[in-house]
Each structure stands twice: as C-alpha cells, then as structure tokens.
C-alpha positions in Angstrom: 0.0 0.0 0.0 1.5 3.2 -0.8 1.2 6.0 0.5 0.9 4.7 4.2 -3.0 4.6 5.1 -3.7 7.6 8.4 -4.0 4.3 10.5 0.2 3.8 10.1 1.0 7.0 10.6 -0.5 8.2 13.2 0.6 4.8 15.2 3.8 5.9 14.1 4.1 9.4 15.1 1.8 8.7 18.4 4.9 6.6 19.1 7.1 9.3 19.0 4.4 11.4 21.5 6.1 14.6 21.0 3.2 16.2 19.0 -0.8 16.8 20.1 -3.7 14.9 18.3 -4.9 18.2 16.1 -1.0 18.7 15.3 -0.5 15.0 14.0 -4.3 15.2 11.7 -2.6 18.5 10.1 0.9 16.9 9.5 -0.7 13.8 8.2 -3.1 15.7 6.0 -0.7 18.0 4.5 1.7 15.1 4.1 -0.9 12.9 2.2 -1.5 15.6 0.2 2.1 16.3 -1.2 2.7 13.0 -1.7 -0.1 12.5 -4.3 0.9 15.8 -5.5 4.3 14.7 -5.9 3.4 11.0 -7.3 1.2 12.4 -10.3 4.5 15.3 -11.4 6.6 12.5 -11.3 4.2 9.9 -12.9 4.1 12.4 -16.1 7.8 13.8 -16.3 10.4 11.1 -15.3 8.7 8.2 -13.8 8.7 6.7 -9.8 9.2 3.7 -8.0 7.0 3.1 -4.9 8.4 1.4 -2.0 6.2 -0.3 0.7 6.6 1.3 3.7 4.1 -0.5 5.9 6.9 -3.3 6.4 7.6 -3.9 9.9 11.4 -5.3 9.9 13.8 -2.9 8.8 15.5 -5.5 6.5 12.7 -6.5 4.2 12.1 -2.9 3.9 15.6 -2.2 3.3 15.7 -4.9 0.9 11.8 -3.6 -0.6 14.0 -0.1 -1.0 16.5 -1.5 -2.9 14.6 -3.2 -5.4 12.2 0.2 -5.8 15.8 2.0 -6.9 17.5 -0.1 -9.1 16.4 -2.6 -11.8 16.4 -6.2 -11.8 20.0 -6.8 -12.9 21.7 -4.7 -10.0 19.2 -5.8 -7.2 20.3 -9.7 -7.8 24.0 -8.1 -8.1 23.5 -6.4 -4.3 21.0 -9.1 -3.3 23.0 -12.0 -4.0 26.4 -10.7 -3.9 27.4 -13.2 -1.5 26.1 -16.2 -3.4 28.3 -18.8 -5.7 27.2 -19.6 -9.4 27.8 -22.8 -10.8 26.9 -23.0 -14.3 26.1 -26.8 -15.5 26.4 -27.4 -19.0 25.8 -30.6 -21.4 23.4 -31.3 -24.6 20.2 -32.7 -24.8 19.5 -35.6 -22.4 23.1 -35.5 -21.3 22.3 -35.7 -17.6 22.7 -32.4 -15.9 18.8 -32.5 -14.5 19.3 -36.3 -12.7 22.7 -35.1 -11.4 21.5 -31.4 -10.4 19.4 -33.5 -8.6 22.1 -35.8 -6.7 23.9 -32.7 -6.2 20.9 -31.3 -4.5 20.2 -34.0 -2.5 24.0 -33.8 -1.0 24.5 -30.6 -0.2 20.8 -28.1 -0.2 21.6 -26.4 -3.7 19.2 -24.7 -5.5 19.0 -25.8 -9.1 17.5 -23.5 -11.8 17.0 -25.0 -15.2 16.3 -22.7 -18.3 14.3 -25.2 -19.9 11.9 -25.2 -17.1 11.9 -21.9 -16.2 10.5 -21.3 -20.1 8.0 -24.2 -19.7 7.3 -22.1 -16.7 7.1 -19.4 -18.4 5.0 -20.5 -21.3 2.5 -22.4 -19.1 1.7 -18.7 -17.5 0.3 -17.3 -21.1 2.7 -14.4 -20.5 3.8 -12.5 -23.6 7.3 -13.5 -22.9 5.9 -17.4 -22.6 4.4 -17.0 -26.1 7.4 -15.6 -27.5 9.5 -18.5 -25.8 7.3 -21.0 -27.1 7.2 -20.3 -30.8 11.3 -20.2 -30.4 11.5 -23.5 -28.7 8.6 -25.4 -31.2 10.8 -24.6 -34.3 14.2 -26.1 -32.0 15.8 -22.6 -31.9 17.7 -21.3 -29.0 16.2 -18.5 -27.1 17.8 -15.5 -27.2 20.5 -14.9 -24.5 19.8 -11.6 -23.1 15.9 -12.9 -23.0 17.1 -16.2 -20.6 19.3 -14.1 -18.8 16.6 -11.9 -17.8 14.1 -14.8 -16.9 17.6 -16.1 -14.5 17.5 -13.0 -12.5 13.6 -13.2 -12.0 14.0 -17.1 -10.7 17.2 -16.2 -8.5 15.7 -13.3 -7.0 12.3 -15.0 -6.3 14.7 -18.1 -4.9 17.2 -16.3 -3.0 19.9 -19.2 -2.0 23.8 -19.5 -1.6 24.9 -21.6 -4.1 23.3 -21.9 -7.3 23.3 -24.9 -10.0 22.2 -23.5 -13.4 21.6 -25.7 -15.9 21.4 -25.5 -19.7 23.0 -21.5 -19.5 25.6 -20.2 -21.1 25.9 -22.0 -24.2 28.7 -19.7 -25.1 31.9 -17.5 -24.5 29.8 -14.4 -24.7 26.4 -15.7 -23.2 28.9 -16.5 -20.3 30.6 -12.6 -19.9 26.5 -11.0 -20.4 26.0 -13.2 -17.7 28.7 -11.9 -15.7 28.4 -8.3 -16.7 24.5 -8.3 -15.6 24.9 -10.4 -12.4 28.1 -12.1 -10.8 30.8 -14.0 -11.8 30.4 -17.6 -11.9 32.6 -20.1 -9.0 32.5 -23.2 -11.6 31.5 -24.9 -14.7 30.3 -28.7 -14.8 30.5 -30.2 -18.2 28.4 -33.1 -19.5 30.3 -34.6 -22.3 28.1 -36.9 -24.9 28.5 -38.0 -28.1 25.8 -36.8 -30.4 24.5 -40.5 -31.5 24.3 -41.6 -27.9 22.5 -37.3 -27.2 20.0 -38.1 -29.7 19.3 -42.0 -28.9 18.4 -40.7 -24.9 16.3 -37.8 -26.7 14.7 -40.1 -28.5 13.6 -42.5 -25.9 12.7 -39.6 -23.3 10.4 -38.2 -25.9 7.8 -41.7 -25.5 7.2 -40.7 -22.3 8.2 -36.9 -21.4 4.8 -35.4 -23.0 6.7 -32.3 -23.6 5.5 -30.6 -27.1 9.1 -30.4 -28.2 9.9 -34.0 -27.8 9.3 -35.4 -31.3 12.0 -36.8 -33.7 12.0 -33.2 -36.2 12.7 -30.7 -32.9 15.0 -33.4 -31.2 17.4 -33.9 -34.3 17.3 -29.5 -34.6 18.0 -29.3 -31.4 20.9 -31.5 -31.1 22.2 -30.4 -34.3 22.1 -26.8 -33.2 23.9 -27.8 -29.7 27.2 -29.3 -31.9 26.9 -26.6 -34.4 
C-alpha cells in the first residue's frame, strides 16, 4: 500500500508522543496531500518507483527499497552478492537434470534449469511465454539476453547461496552477459556426450516426457544446433 493509510502514521508518530492529536491530523493531511501531488509530477515527467513502507522489519524494507531503486539486474547483483554460481552445462539428455538433482540432495543447492523456467514461463500465457514458445517449437535457442533476464527473475524469487544452473551459457559471450548483468560464476560442470548416444536418450525420453518439443524433427534440430 503506498502511500501509508492515516492508521500507520498516526501509530507511528503517536509513538514518537512529541506532538498533540490536532498537530498530527494537520501533519498527516498536508503530508498525504504532497505525496499525491508529488506521485502524479513524477508519474508524467520522469517516472517513480514506490516502496512499501508498511513493512515492519527494517531488512525486508531495506531490501523492498532496494529493489524500488534499481532494476532487476543490480538488485540480484546487491542481493546475492554473497552467493556462488555454478553453471552446469551438457546437450540434450546428457544428464545435468538427474545429477543437479544428486547434487541437490548432498548438499541443499538450489537448481535453476532454463528449460523449465521457459516451460514455466510458457504455461503462465505471458507474452514472454508466447514468444519462448514459438522459439522453442521450431528447435531454436532462445535469445541470451531474454534467458538471462528470466535467470535474474528465478534467482531473485529463490534467493539461495549456491546456485546450479543448468542449460545456461551456451557460449563465451552468453557467459561474460552473464557476468556483466549479475556475478561472476565459482565453476562450470560439463556433461560430455557423443551426439548419436544425445539423440538416442532424446529419442527414448520423448515416449514418455509429454513435452511438445519431444518429437523426432525438434530433437534432431536441437541436437544439431547444440554441436553446431
């Protein structure tokens, strides 16, 4: 809620009790009354960010501040500046989900996979998820910048200190926009397949997976476009 309802400030400044009760309804009139003032110049000229201050703990509403200031890419910088990246890479069916999974198990990572963030993504009807789906149904890779962006959303909604994603960068420079936007990565773990055995395990997932971009045409793009 912003501004503050009368409620919240006049608990607040009844807190203080170094003011009368006609002195605080004037203040919180003629502070009410600024601020919408205020909201509706800076809603037409240069834009505003509204921070919640109802928040009880100081931290979330540091926290709430910090994300009102900056955008995404510098809150997960300042948010998660004291977490570790491991970036876990391999083709098609090469294992990095069941192992994320063992590594999870072992020691409380949180693994992030791009390919489900975009089924996420396209199960929510967003116009991003449209977008990602017509990429992924022709066997194309999404654009970087675009799955960098939906990283930062998961990492910020999940905050955690070590992090296993999976399936990102799938280059040199996908790996330095990743580290320009958010933080450098701690270490890369690197699923090595040969691209018969890739599509064979495709192949066979596909009978059962239900996913719409398991079928023999989008499997052989896909692994193609992985070696090229």
């Amino acid at each position: 809620m912003f501004p503050p309802s009368v409620a919240d400030l006049e608990a607040r400044l009844r807190g203080r009790g170094t003011e009368s009760e006609e002195a605080l309804a004037t203040r919180i009139k003629n502070s009410r009354d600024e601020i919408s003032q205020g909201i509706d110049y800076d809603s037409k000229l240069i834009g505003y960010r509204l921070v919640n201050g109802n928040l009880d703990n100081s931290k979330p509403l540091f926290l709430s501040l910090v994300e009102g200031l900056y955008p995404s890419e510098l809150s997960c910088k300042y948010l998660l500046a004291d977490s570790k990246i491991i970036f876990v890479l391999g083709g098609p069916a090469s294992g990095k989900g069941t192992q994320c999974e063992k590594i999870i198990s072992e020691f409380g990572y949180t693994h992030i996979s791009t390919g489900d963030l975009f089924r996420e993504e396209m199960k929510s009807g967003s116009k991003i998820g449209d977008r990602i789906k017509g990429i992924i149904a022709k066997g194309d890779l999404v654009p970087f910048q675009l799955t960098v962006q939906v990283l930062i959303n998961a990492m910020l909604a999940r905050p955690s200190k070590t992090y296993l994603i999976d399936g990102f960068p799938r280059s040199v420079e996908q790996a330095v926009y990743f580290e320009k936007a958010v933080m450098e990565h701690h270490v890369t773990l690197f699923y090595d397949v040969p691209q018969e055995l890739m599509l064979q395990r495709c192949m066979k997932r596909a009978e059962t997976s239900g996913r719409s971009d398991d079928n023999a045409e989008t499997i052989k793009v896909r692994v193609q476009n992985y070696f090229d």
